[in-house]
C-alpha positions in Angstrom: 88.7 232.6 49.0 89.7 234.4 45.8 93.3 234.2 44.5 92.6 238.9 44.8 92.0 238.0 48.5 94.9 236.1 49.6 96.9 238.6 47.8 95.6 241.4 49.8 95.9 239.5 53.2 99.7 238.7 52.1 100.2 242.3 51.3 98.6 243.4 54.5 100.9 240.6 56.6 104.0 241.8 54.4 103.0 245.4 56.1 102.5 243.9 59.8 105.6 242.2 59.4 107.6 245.2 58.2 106.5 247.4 61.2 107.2 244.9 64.1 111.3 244.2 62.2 111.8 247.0 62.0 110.6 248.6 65.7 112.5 245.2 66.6 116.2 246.2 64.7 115.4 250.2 66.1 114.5 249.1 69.7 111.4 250.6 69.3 112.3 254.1 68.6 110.7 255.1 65.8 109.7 259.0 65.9 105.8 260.1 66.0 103.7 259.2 62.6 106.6 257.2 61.1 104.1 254.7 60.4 101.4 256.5 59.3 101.9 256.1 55.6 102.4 252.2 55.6 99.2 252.1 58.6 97.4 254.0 55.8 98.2 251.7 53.1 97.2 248.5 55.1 93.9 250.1 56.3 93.1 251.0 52.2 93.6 247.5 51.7 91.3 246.3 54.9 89.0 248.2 52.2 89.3 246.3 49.4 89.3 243.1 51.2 86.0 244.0 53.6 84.3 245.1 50.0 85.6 242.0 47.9 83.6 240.1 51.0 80.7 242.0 50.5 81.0 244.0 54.0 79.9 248.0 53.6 83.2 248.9 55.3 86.8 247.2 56.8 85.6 248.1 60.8 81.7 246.0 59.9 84.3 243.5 58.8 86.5 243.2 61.7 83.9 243.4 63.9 81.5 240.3 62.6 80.8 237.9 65.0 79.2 234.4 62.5 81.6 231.6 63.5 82.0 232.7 67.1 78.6 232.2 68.9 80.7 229.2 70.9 83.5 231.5 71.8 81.5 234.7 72.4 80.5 233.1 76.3 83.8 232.6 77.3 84.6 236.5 76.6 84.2 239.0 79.8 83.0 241.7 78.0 80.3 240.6 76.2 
C-alpha cells in the first residue's frame, strides 16, 4: 500500500471518528444535513482511494468480493 493510500484511509478514519465524538458529546442531536459537508469530503476521498487502486469508482470498490470466496457461504443473502 502506498504511503498516498494510508494517508487517505487515515484522513477518512480522522472523519468517521469526528462524526461518531461528536454525535457522542451532543447525544445524538445533530440537526438535518449537519454532516453533509464532512460525508462529502470522506466520499471524494473513497474516490481517490478506489482510483489510486485502479477501481472505475469508490461503490465497484466497496463492493469487491476477491479475498472473500470462504466467507461469502456463511452470508444469508448471498
Amino acid at each position: 500500500m502506498t504511503r498516498q493510500k494510508k494517508e487517505i484511509i487515515k484522513k477518512i478514519d480522522e472523519i468517521d471518528e469526528f462524526i461518531h465524538v461528536d454525535e457522542q458529546l451532543g447525544c445524538g442531536f445533530a440537526p438535518a444535513g449537519f454532516y453533509d459537508d464532512l460525508l462529502d469530503q470522506q466520499w471524494d476521498l473513497y474516490e481517490e482511494l478506489a482510483r489510486l487502486s485502479h477501481y472505475p469508482d469508490a461503490m465497484t470498490m466497496m463492493n469487491d468480493t476477491r479475498g472473500l470466496e470462504q466467507h461469502l457461504s456463511e452470508l444469508p443473502f448471498i
